[in-house]
C-alpha positions as CSV (number, residue, x, y, z in Angstrom):
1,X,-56.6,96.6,-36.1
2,X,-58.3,96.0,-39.6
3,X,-59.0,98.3,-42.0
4,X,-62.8,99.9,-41.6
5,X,-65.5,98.3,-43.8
6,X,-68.4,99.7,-44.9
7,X,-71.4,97.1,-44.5
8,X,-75.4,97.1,-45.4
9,X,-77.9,94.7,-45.3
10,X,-79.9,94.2,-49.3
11,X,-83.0,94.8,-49.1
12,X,-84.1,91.1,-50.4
13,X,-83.3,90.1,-47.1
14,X,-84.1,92.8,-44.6
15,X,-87.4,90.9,-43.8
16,X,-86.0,87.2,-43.3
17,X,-85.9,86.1,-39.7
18,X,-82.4,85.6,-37.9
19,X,-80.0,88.1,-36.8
20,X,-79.0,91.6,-39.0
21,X,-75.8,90.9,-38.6
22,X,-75.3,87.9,-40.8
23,X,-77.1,89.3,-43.5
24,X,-74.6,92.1,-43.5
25,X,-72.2,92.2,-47.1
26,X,-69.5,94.8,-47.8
27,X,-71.4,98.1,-49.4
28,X,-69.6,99.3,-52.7
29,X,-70.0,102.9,-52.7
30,X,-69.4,106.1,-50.6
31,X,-72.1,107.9,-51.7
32,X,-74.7,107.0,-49.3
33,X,-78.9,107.3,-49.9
34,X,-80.9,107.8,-46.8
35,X,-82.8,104.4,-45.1
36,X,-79.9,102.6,-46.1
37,X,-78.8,100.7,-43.4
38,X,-75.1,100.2,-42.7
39,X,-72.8,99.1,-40.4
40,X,-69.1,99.6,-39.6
41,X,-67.3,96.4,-39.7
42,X,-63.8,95.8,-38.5
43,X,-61.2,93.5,-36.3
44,X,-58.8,93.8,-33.4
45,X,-56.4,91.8,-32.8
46,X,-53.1,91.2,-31.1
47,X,-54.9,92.6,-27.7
48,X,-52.6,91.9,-24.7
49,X,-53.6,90.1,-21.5
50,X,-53.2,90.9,-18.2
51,X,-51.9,88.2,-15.6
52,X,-55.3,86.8,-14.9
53,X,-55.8,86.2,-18.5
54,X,-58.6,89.2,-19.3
55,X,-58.2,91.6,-22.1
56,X,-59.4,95.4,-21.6
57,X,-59.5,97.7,-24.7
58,X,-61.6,101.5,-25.0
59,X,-63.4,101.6,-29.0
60,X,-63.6,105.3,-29.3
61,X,-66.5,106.2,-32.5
62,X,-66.2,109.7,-33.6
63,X,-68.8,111.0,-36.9
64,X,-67.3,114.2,-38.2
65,X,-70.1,116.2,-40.6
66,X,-69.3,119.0,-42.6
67,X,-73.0,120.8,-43.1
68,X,-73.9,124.3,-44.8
69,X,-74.1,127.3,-42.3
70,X,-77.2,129.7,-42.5
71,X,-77.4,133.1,-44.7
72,X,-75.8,135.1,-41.9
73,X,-72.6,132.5,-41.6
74,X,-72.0,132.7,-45.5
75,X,-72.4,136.3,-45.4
76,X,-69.6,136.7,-42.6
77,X,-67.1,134.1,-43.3
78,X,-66.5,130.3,-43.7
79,X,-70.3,128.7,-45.2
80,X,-69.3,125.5,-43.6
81,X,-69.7,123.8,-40.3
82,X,-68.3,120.9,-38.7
83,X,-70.4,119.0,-36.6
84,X,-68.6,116.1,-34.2
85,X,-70.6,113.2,-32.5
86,X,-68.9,110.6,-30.4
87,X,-68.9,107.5,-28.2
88,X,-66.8,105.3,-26.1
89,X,-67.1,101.9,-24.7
90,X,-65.2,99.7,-23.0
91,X,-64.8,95.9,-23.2
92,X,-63.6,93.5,-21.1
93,X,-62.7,89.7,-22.0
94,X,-60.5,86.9,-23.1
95,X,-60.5,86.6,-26.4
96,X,-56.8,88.1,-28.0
97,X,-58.9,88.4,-31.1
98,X,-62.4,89.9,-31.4
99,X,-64.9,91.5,-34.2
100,X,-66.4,94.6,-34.0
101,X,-70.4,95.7,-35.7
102,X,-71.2,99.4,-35.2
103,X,-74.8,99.9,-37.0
104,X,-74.2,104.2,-37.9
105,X,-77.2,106.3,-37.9
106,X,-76.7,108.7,-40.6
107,X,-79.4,111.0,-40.9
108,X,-79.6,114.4,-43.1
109,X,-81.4,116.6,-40.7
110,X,-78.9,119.2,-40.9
111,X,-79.3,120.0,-44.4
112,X,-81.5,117.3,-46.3
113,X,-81.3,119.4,-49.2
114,X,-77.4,119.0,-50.2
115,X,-74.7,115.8,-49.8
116,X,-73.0,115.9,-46.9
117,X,-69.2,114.9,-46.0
118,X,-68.7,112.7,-43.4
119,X,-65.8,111.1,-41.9
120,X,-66.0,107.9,-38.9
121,X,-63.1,107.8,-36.9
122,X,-62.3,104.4,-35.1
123,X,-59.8,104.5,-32.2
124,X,-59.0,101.0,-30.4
125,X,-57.1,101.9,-26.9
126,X,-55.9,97.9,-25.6
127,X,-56.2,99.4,-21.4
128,X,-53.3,96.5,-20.7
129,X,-50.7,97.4,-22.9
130,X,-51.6,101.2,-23.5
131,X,-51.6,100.7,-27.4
132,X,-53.6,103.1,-29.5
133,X,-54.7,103.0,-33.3
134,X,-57.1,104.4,-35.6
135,X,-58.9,104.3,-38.6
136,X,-61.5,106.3,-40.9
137,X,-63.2,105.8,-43.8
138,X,-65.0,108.6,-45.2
139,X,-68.8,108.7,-47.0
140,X,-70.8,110.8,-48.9
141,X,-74.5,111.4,-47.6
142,X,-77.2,111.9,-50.3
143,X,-80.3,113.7,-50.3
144,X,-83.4,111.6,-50.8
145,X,-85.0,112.8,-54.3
146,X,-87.9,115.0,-52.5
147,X,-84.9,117.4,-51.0
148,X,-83.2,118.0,-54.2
């Protein structure tokens, strides 16, 4: 498996025609302003086969937040909360080699008012050969300028 890459779309090209995907180039930064729209870009390769040919692998995605607790929860303790989201799919087909576009929907609803943490977790399980590996990449979520 690649490393994780970090992909957007600029916004002299949002509008074109064709698909999202091929106006994607590698974002810079990991500070991260809200309406940006990225994507998680990365490979997997070396899947095994089974005898009739097919390829079966799990892609596990797993968006770990760190947010602000309330007044109570800094009064009592630890002011910080971790917040998980997840998803799995499965994929079945030939190919030994394949890519991999994940558009993330990274909103500040928790607290729009203060950055925000967050680390993606990538985990490729190949169901034929029982290999596992993961990756993360961690970002930094901004406030828009009306929250600060």
């Amino acid at each position: 498996m690649s490393d994780l890459r970090l992909m957007s779309v600029p916004p002299s090209v949002r509008d074109e025609g064709g698909s999202i995907l091929q106006k994607t180039v590698p974002y810079p930064y990991d500070t991260v302003p809200p309406q940006t729209p990225l994507f998680l870009y990365f490979e997997i390769y070396h899947l095994g086969q089974s005898a009739q040919g097919q390829t079966r692998y799990t892609v596990t995605y797993e968006a770990r937040r760190q947010t602000r607790k309330g007044f109570l929860g800094r009064l009592f303790g630890d002011d910080t909360n971790t917040e998980v989201t997840s998803t799995t799919a499965e994929y079945t087909g030939r190919k030994r080699r394949t890519e991999e576009y994940l558009q993330l929907d990274l909103d500040l609803e928790a607290d729009p008012k203060r950055p925000q943490s967050t680390q993606v977790t990538v985990r490729v399980t190949d169901n034929v050969t029982g290999n596992e590996i993961e990756r993360s990449i961690s970002l930094t979520l901004t406030p828009s300028e009306g929250g600060r």
